[in-house]
C-alpha positions as CSV (number, residue, x, y, z in Angstrom):
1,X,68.7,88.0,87.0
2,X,70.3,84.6,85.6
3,X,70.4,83.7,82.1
4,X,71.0,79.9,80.7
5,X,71.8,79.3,77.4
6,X,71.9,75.4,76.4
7,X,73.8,73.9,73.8
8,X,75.0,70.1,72.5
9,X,71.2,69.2,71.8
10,X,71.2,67.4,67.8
11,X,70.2,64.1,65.9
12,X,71.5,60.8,67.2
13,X,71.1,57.4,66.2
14,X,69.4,54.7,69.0
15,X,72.1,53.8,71.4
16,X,74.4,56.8,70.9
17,X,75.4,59.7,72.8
18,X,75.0,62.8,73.3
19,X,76.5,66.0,75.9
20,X,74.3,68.8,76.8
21,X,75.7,72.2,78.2
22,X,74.0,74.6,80.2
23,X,75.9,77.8,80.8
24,X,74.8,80.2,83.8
25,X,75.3,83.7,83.9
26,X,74.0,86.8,86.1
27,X,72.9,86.8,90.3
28,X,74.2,83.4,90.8
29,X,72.9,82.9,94.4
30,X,75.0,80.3,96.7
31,X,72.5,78.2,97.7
32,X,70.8,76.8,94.0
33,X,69.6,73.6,92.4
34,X,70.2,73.2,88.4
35,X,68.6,71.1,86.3
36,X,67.8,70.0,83.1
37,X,63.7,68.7,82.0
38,X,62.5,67.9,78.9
39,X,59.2,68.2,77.2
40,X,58.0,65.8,74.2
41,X,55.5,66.3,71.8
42,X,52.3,66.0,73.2
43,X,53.9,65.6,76.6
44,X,54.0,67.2,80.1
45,X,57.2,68.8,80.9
46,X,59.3,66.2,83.3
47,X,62.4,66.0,85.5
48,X,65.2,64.5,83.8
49,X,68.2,65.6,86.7
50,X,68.6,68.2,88.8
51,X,71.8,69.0,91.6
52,X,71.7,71.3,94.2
53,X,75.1,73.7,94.4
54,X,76.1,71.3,97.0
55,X,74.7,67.6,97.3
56,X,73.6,64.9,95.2
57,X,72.0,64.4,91.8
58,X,68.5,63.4,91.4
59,X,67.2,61.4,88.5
60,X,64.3,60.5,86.6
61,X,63.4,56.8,86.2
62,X,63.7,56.5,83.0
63,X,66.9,57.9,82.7
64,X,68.6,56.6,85.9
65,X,71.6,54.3,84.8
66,X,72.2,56.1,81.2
67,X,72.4,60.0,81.9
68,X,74.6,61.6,84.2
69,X,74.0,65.3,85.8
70,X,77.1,67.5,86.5
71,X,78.3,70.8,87.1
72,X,81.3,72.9,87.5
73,X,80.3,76.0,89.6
74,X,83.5,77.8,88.9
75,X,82.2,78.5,85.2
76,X,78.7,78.5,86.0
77,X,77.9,75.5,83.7
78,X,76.1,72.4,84.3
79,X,76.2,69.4,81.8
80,X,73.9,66.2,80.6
81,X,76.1,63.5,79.7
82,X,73.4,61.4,77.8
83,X,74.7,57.3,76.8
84,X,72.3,54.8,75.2
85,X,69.7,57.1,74.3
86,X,66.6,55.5,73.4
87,X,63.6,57.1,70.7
88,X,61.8,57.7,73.8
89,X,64.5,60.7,74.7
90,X,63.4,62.4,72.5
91,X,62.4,66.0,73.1
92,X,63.5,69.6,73.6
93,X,65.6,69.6,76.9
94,X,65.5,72.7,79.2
95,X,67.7,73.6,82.1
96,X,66.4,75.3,85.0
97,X,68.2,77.2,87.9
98,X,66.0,78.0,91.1
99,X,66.8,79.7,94.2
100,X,64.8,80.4,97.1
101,X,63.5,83.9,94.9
102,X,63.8,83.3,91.7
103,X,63.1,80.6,88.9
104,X,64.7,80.3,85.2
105,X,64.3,78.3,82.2
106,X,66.6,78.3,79.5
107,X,65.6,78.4,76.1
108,X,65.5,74.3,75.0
109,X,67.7,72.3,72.8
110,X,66.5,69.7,70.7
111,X,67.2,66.2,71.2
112,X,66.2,63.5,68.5
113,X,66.8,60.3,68.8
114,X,66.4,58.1,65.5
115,X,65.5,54.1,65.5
């Protein structure tokens, strides 16, 4: 099994910042993608990033421009550098890990993002 624990998430004023962290542990299969959706109030959950174990990020719309996807395999951690966060961001933000057998959410970390 793989667990994900997510930390970072908090309060932020319009145009700040904030860093999300998404720490892996367990069956970490070599082949994965990681990545990090978010679900407002009242919302479907949506794609914000994810990165396959080797290749190239993929980003939302919304957020292409202003978040940047990362990770760093040797610790198992994959990060959500968020810039010029908008009211709109707000919502809890969940990272995923999926391999060809399994599928795992974290438990969410709130973002909120004040005018």
């Amino acid at each position: 099994q793989v667990q994900l624990v997510e930390s970072g998430g908090g309060v932020v004023q319009a145009g700040g910042s904030l860093r999300l962290s998404c720490a892996a542990s367990g069956s970490i299969a070599r082949f994965n993608t990681m990545g990090w959706y978010r679900q407002a109030i009242g919302k479907q959950r949506e794609l914000v990033a994810s990165m396959p174990s080797a290749g190239s990020a993929n980003y939302a719309d919304p957020v292409k421009g202003r978040f940047t996807i990362s990770r760093d395999n040797a610790a198992n951690t994959l990060y959500l550098q968020m810039n010029s966060l908008k009211p709109e961001d707000t919502a809890v933000y969940y990272c995923n890990y999926r391999s060809s057998l399994w599928n795992y959410w974290g438990q969410g970390t709130q973002v909120t993002v004040s005018s």
